[in-house]
Backbone as a printed PyTorch tensor [residue, N CA C, xyz], in Angstrom:
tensor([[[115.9430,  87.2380,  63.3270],
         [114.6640,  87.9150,  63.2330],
         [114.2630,  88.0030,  61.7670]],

        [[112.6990,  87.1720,  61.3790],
         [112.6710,  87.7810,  60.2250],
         [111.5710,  89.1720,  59.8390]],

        [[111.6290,  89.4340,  58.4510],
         [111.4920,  90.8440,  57.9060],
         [110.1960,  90.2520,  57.2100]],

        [[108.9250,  90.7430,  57.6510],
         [107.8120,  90.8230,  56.9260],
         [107.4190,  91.2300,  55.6940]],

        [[107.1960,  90.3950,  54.7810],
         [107.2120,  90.8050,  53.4260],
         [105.2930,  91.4420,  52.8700]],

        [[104.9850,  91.5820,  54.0070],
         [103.0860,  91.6350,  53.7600],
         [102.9700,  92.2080,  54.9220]],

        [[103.4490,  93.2630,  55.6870],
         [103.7590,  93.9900,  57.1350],
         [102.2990,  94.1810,  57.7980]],

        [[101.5070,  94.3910,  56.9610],
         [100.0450,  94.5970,  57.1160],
         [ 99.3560,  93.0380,  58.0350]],

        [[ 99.5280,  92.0580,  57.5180],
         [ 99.3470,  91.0490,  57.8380],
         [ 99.9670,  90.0670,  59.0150]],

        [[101.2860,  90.9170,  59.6420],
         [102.0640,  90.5820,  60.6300],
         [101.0440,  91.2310,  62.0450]],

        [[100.2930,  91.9220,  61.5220],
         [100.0600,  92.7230,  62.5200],
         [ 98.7530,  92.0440,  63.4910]],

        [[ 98.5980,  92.5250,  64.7430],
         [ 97.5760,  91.4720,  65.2330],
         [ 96.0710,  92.6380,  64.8890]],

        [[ 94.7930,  92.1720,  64.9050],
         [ 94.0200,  92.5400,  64.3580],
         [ 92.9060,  93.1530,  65.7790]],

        [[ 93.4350,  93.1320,  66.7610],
         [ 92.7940,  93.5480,  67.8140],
         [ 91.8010,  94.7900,  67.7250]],

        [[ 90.1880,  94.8380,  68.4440],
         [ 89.6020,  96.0900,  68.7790],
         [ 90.4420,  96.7640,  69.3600]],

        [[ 89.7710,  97.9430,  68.5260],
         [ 90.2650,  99.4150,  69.5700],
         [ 89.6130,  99.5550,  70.5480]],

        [[ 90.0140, 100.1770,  71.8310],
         [ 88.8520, 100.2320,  72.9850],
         [ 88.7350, 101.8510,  73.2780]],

        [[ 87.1610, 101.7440,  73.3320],
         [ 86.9650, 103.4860,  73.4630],
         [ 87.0760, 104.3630,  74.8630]],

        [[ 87.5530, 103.3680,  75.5200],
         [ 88.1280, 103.6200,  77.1120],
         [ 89.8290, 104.1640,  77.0990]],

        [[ 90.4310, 103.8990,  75.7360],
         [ 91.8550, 104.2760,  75.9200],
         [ 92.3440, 105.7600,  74.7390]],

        [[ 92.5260, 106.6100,  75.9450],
         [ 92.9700, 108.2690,  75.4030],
         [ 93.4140, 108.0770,  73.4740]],

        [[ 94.5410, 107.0630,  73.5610],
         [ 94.9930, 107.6350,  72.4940],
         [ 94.1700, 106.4430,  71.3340]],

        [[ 93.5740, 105.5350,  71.6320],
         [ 92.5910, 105.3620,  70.1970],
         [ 91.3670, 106.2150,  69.9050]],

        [[ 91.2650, 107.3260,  70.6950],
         [ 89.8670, 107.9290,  70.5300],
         [ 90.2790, 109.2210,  68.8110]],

        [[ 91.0990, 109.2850,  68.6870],
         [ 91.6960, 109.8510,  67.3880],
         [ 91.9380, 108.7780,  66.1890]],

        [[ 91.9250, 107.5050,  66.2480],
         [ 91.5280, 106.5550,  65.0010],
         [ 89.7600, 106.2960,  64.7890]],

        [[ 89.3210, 106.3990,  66.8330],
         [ 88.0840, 105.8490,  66.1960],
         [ 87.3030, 107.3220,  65.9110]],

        [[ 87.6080, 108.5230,  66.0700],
         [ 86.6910, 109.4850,  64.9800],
         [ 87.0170, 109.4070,  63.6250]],

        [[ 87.9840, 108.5780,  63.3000],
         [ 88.2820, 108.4630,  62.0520],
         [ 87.5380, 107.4180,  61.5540]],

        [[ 86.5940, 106.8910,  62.1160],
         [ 85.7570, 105.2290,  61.9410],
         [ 86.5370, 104.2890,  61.6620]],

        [[ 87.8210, 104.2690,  62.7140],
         [ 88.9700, 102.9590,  62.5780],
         [ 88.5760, 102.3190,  63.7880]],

        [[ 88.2400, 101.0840,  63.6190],
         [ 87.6050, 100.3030,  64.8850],
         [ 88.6440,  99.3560,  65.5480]],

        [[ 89.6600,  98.6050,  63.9630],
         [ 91.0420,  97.9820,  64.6330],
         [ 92.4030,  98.4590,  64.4960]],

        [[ 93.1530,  97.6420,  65.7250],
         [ 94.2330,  98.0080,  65.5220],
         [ 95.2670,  97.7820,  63.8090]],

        [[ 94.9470,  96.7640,  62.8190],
         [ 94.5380,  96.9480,  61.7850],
         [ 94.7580,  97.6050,  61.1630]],

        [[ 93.2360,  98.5720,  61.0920],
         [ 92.5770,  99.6130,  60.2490],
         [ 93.6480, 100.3250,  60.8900]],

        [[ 94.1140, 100.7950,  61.7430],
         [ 94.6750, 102.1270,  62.6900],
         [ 96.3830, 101.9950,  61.4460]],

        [[ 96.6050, 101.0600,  61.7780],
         [ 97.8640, 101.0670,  60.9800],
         [ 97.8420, 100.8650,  59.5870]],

        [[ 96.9240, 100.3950,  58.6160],
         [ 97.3020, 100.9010,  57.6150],
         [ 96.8260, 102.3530,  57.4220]],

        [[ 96.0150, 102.8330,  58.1510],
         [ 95.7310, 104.1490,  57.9300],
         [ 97.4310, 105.2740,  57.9870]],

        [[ 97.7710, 104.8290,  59.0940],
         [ 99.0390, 105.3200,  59.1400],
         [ 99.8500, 105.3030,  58.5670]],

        [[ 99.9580, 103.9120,  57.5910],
         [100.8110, 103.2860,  56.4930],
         [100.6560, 104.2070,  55.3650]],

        [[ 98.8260, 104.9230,  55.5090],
         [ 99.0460, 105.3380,  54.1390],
         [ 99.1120, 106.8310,  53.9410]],

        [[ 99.6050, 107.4850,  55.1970],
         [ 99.5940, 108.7290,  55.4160],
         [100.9060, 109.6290,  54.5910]],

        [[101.5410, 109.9410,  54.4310],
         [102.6130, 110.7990,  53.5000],
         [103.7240, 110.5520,  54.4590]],

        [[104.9160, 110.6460,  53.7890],
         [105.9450, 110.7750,  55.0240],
         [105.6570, 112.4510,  55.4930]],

        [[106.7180, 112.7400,  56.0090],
         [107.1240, 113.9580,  56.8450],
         [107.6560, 114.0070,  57.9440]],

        [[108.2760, 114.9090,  58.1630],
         [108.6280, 115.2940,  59.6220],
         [107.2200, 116.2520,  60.0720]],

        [[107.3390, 115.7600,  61.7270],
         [106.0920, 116.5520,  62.2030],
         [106.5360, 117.7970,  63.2020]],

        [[105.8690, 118.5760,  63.2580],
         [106.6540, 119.8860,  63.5390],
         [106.9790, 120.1280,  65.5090]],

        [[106.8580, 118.6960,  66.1990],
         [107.8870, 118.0210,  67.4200],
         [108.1330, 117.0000,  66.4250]],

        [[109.6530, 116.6890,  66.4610],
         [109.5470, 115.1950,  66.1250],
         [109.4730, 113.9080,  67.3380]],

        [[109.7810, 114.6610,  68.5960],
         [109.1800, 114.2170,  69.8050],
         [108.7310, 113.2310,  69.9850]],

        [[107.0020, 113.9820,  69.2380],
         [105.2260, 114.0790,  69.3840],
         [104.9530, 112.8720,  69.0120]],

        [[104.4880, 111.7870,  68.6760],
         [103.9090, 110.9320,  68.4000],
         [102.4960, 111.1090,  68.1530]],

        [[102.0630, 111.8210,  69.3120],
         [100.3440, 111.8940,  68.7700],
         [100.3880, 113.1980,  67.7820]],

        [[101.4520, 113.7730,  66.9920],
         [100.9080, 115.0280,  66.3350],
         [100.4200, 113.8560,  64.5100]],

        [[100.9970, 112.7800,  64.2790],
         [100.5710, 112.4750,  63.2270],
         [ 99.6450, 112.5940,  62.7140]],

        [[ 98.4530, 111.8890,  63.8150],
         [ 97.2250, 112.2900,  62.9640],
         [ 96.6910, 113.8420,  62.8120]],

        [[ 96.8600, 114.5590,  63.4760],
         [ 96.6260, 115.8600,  62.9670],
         [ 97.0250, 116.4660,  62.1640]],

        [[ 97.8870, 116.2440,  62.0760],
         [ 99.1370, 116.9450,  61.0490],
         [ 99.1680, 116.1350,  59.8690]],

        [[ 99.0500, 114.9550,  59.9680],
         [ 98.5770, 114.3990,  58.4270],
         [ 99.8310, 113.5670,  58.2230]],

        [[100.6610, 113.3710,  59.0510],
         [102.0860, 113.0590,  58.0700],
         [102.8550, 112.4890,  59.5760]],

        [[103.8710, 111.5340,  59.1570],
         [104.9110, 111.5560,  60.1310],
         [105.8920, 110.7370,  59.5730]],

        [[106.9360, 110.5240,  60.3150],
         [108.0930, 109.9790,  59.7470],
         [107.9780, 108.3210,  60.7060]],

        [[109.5190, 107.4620,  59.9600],
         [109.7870, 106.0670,  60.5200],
         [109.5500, 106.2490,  62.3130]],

        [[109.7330, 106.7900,  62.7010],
         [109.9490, 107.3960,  63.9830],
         [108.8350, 107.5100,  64.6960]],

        [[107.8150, 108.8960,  64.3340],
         [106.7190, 108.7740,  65.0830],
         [105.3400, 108.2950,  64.5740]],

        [[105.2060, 107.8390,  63.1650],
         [104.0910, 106.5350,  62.7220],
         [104.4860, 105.3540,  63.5350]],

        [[105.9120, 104.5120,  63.5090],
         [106.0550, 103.5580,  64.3190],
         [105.6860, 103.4900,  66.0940]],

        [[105.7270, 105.1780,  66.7290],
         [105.5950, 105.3930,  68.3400],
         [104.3980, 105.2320,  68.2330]],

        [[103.6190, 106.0610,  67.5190],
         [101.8200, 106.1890,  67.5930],
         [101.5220, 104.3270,  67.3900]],

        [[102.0000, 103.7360,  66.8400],
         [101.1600, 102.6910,  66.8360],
         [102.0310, 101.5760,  67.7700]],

        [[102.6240, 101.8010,  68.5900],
         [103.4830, 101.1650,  69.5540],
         [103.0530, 101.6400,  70.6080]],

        [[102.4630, 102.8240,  70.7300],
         [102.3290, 102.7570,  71.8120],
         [100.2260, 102.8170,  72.0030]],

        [[ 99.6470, 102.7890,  71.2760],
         [ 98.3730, 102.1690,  70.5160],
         [ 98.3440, 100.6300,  71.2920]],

        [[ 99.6730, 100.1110,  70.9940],
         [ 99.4510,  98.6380,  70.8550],
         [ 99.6370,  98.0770,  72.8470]],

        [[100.6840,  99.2570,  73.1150],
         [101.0550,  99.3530,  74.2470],
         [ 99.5940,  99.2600,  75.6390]],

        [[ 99.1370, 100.6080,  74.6190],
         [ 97.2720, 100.7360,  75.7560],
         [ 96.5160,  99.7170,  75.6800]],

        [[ 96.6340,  98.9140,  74.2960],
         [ 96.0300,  97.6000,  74.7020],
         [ 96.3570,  96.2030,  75.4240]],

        [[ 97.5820,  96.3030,  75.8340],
         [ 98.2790,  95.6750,  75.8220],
         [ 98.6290,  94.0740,  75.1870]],

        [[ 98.9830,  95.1220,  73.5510],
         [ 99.3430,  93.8500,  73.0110],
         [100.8010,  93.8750,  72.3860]],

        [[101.4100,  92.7520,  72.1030],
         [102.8220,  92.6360,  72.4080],
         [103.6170,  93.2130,  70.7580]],

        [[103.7350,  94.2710,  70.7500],
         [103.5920,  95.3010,  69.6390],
         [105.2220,  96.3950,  69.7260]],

        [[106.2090,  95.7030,  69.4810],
         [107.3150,  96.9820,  69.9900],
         [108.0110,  97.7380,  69.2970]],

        [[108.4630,  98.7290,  69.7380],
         [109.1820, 100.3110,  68.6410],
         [110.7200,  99.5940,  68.7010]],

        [[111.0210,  99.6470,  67.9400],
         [112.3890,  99.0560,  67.6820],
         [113.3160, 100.0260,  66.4030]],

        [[114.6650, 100.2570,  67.2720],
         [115.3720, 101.2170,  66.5360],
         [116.9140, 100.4650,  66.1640]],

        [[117.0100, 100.3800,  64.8970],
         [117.7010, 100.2040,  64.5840],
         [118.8360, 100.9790,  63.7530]],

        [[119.7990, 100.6120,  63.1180],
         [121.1460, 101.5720,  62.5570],
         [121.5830, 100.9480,  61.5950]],

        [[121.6190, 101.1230,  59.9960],
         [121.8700, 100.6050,  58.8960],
         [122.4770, 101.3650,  58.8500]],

        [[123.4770, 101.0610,  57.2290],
         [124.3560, 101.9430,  56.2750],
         [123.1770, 102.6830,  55.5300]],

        [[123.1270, 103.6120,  55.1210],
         [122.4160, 104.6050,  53.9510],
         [123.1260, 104.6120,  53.1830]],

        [[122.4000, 104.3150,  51.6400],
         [123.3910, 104.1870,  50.4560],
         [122.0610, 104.5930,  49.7390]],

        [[122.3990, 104.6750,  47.9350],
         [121.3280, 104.7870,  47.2620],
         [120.6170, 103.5030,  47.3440]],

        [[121.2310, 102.4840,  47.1240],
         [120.5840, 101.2860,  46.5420],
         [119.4750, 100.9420,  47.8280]],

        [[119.6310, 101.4040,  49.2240],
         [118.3700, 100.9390,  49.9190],
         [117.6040, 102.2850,  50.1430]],

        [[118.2950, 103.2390,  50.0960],
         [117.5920, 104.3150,  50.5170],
         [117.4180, 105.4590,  49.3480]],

        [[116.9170, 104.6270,  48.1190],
         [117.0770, 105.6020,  46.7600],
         [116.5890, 107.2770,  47.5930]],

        [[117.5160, 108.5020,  46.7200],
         [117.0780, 109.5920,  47.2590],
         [118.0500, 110.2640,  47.3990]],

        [[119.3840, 108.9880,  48.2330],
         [120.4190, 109.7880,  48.5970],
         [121.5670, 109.9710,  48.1690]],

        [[121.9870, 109.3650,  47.2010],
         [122.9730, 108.5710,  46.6170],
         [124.1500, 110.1160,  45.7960]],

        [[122.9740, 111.5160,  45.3610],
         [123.9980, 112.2840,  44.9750],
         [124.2630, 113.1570,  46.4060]],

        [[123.9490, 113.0050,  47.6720],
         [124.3850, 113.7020,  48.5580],
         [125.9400, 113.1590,  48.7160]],

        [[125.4850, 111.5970,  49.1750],
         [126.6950, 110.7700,  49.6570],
         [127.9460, 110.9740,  48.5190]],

        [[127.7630, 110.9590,  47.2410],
         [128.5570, 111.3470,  45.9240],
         [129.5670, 112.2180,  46.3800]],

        [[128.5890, 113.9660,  46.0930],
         [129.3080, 115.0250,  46.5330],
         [130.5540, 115.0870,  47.5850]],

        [[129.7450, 114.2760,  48.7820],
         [130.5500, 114.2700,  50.2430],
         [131.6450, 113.1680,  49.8400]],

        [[131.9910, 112.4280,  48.8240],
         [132.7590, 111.3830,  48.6500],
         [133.1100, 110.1060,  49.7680]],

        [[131.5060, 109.7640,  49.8980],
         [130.6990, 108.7240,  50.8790],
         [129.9740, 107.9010,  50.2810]],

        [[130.3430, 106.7240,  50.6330],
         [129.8440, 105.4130,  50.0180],
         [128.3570, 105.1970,  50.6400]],

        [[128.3460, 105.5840,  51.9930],
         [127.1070, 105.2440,  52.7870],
         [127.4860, 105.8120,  54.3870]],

        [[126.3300, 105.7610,  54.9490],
         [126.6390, 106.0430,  56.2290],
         [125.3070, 106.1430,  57.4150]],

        [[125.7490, 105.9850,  58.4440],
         [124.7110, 104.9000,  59.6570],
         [123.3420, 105.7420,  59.6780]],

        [[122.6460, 105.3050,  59.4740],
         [121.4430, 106.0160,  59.6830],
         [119.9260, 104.8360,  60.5190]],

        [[119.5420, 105.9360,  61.7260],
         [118.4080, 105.3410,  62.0850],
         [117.3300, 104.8550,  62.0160]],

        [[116.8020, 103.9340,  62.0010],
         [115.0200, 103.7170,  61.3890],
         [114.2260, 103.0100,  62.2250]],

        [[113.4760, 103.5320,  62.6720],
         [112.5180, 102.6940,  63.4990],
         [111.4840, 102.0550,  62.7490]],

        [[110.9690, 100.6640,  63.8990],
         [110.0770, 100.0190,  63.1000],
         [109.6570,  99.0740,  64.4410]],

        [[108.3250,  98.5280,  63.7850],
         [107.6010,  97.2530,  64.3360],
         [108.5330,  96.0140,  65.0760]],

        [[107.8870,  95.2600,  66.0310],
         [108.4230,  94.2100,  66.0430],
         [107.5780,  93.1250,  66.7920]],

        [[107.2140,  92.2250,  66.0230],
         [105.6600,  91.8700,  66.7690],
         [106.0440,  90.0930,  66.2740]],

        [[106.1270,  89.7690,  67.3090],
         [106.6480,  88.1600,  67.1970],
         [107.6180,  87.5980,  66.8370]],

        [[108.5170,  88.6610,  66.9690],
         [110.4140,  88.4400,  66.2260],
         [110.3780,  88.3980,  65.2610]],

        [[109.0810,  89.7290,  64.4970],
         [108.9250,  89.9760,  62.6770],
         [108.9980,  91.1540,  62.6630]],

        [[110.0450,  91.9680,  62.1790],
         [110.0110,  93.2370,  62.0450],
         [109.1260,  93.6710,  60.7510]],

        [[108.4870,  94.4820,  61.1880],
         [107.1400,  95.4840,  60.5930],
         [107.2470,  97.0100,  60.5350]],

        [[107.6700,  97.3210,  58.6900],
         [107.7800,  98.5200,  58.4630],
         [106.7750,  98.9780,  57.7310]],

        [[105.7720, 100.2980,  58.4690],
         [104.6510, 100.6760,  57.5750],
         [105.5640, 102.0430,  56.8490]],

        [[106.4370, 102.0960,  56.9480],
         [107.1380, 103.3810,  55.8220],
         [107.4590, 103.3070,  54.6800]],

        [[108.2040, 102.4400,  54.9390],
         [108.7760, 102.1640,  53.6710],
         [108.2480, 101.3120,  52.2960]],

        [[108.0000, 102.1350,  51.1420],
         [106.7410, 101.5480,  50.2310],
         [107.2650, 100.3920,  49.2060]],

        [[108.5320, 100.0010,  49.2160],
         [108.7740,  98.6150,  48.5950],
         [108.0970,  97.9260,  48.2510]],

        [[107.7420,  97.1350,  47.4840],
         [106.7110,  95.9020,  46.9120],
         [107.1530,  94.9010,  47.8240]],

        [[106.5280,  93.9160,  48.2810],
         [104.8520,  94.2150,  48.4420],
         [104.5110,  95.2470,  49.5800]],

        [[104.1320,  96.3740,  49.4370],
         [103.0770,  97.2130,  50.5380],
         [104.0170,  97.5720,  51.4530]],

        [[105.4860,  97.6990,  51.1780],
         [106.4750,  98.0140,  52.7220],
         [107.1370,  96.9060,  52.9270]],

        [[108.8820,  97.4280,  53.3770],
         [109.2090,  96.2130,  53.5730],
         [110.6530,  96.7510,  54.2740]],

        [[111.5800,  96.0820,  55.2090],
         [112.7750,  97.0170,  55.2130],
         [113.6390,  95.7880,  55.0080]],

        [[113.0150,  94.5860,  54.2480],
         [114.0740,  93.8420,  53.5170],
         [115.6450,  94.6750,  52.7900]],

        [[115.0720,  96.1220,  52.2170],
         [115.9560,  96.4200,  51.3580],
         [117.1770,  96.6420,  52.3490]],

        [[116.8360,  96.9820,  53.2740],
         [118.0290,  97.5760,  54.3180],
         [118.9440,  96.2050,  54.5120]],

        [[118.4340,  94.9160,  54.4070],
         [119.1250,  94.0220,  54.7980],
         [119.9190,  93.8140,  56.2460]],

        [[120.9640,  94.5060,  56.4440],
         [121.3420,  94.1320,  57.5790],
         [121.5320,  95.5560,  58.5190]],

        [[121.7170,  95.2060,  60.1940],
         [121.6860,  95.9620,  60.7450],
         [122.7750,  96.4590,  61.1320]],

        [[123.3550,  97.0180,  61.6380],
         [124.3800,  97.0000,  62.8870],
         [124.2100,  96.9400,  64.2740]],

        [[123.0740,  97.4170,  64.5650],
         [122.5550,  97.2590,  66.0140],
         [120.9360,  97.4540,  65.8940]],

        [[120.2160,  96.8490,  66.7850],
         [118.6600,  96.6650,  66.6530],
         [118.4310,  96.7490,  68.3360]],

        [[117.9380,  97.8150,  69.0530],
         [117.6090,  97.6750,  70.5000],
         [116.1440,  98.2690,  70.2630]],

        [[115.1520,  97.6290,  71.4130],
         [113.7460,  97.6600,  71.9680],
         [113.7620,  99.2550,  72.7940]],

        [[113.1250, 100.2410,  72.1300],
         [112.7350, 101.5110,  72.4570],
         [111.3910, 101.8400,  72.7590]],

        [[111.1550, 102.5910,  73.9940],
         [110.0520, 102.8470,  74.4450],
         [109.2830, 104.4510,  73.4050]],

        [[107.8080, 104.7910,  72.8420],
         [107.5990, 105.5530,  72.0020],
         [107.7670, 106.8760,  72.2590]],

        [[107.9700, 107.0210,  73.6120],
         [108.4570, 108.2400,  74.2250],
         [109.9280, 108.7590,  73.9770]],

        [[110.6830, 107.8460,  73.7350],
         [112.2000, 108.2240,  73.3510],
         [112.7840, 108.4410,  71.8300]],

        [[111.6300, 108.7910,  70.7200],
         [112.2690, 108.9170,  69.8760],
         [112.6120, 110.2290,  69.7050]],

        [[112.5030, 111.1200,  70.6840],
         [113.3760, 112.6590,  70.1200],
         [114.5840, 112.1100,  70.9650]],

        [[115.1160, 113.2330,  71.8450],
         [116.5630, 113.2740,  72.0570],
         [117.1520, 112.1840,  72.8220]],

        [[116.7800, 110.9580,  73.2240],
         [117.1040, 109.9670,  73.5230],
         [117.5180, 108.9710,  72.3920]],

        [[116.4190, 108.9940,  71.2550],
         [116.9060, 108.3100,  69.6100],
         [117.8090, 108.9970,  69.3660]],

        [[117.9420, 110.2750,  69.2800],
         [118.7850, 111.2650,  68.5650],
         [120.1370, 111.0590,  68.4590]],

        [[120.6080, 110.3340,  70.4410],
         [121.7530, 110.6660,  71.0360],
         [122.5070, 109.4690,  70.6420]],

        [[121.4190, 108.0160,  70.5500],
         [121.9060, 106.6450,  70.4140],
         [122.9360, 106.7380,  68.8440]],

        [[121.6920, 107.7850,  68.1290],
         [122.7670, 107.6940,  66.6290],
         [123.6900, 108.5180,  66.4000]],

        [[123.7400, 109.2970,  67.3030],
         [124.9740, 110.4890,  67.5900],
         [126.2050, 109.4400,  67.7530]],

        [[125.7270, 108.7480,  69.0100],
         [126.8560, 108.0020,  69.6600],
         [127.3750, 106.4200,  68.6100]],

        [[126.5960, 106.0170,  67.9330],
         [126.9490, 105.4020,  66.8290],
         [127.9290, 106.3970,  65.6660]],

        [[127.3760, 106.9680,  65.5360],
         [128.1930, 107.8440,  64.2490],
         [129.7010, 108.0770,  64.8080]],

        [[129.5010, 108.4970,  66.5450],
         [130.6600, 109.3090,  66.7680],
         [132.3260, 108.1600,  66.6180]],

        [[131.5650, 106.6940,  66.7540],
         [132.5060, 105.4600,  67.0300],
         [133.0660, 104.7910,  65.3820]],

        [[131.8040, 105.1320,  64.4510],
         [132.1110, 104.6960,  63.5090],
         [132.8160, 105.5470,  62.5080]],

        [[132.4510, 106.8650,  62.7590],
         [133.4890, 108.3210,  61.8070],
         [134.9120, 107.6430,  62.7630]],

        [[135.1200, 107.8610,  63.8850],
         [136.2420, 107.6500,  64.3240],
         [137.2390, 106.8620,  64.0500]],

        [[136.6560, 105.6090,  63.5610],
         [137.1820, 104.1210,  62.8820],
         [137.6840, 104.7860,  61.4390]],

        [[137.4130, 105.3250,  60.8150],
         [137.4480, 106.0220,  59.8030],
         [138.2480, 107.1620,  59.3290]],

        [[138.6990, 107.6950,  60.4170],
         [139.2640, 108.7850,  60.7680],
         [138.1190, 110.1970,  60.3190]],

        [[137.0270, 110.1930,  60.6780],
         [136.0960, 110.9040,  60.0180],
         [135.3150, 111.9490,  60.8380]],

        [[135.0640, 113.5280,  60.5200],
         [134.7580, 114.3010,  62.0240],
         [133.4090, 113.6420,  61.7750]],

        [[132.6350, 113.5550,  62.6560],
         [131.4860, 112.8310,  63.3620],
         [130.5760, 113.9990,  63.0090]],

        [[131.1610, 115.5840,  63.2370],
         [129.6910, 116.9840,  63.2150],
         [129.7150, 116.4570,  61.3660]],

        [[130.4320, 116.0860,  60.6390],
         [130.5390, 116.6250,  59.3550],
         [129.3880, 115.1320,  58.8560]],

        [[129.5660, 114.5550,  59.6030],
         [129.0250, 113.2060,  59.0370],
         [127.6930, 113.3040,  59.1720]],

        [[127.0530, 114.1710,  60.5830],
         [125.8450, 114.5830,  60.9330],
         [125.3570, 115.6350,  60.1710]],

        [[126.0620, 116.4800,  59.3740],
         [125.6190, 117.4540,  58.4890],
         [125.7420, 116.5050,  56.8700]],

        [[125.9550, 115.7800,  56.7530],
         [126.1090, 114.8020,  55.4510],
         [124.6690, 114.3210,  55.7320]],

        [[124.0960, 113.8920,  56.6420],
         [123.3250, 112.8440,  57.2890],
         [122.0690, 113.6040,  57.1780]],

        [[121.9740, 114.5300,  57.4360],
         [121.1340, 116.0640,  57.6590],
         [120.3370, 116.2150,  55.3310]],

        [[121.3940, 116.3170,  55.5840],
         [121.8350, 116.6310,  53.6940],
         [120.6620, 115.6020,  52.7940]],

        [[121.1000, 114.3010,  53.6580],
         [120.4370, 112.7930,  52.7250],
         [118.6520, 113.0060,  53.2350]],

        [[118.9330, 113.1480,  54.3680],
         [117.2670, 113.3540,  54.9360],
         [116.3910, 114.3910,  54.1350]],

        [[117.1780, 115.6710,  54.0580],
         [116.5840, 116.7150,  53.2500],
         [116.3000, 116.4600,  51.9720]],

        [[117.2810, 115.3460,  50.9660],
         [117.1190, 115.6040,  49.6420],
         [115.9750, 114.1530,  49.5470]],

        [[115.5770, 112.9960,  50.4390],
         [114.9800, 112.4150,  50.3650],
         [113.5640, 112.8660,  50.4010]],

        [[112.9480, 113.9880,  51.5800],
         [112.1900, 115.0580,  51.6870],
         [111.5960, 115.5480,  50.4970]],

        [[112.6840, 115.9780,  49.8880],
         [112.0010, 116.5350,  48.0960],
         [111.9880, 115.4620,  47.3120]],

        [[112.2500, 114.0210,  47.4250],
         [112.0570, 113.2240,  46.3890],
         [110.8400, 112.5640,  46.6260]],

        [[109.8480, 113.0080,  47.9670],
         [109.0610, 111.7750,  48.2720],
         [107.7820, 112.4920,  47.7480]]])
């Protein structure tokens, strides 16, 4: 699979239709394509949104994370039906891809450790509007995965939650490592990335 280096441009350029519930919140925004809808989203702030659930709380709320910017426009792509999918994957977190975290992992005397990210996947090109890398987003930096499965936008609360639970719990174990401590390490990197953004 390759990694879109111009994510904006991977994307298909389809009308919005004013017959479907959830584009009627891009087009009061005078976003007419699917497009416009996503870089709008691209250029929204990170955050957590207060469900991380929710998918439709982004645009209100102004902000959302890898998670529910990628559902809102997956499942956008879904009402039109165009071939547009939420895809969750599980990297190492280190500084060097995920600058931010690097004095959490320090402290905890952790090189890196599995963390989730959702993203695009639209013609066997993965498409990240989060991540602000040159050019315009990119999750080149992540390089490789450990696992990459096709998620519906409805499952990124406790169904995502559980997949990286159950990753962590196999890979602390290999390690000899408690799994709650790794999730409170994990907790730690998210928070201090939070204040760096």
């Amino acid at each position: 699979m390759r990694t879109s280096l111009f994510p904006l441009l991977a994307l298909p350029g389809f009308p919005l239709s004013e017959h479907e519930p959830l584009a009627q919140g891009f087009l009061a925004l005078g976003l007419r394509s699917f497009e416009d809808a996503a870089r709008y989203v691209w250029e929204l702030p990170h955050g957590r949104n207060s469900d991380r659930a929710d998918f439709r709380l982004v645009l209100p709320e102004g902000r959302g994370t890898c998670s529910t910017k990628h559902a809102l426009l997956a499942a956008l792509a879904r009402a039109h039906g165009q071939p547009v999918h939420l895809t969750l994957g599980i990297y190492e977190m280190h500084e060097r891809n995920t600058p931010g975290v690097g004095a959490v992992l320090e402290r905890e005397g952790l090189s890196g450790i599995p963390e989730a990210h959702c993203y695009l996947v639209v013609h066997q090109r993965r498409v990240d509007l989060t991540r602000k890398e040159p050019p315009g987003g990119s999750i080149a930096a992540l390089a490789v995965f450990f696992t990459e499965e096709r998620i519906e936008p409805e499952d990124i609360g406790a169904p995502k939650e559980e997949k990286h639970r159950a990753f962590i719990r196999t890979w602390a174990a290999r390690r000899k490592l408690d799994p709650e401590r790794i999730w409170r390490v994990r907790e730690a990197c998210i928070a201090a990335l939070g204040e760096s953004r």
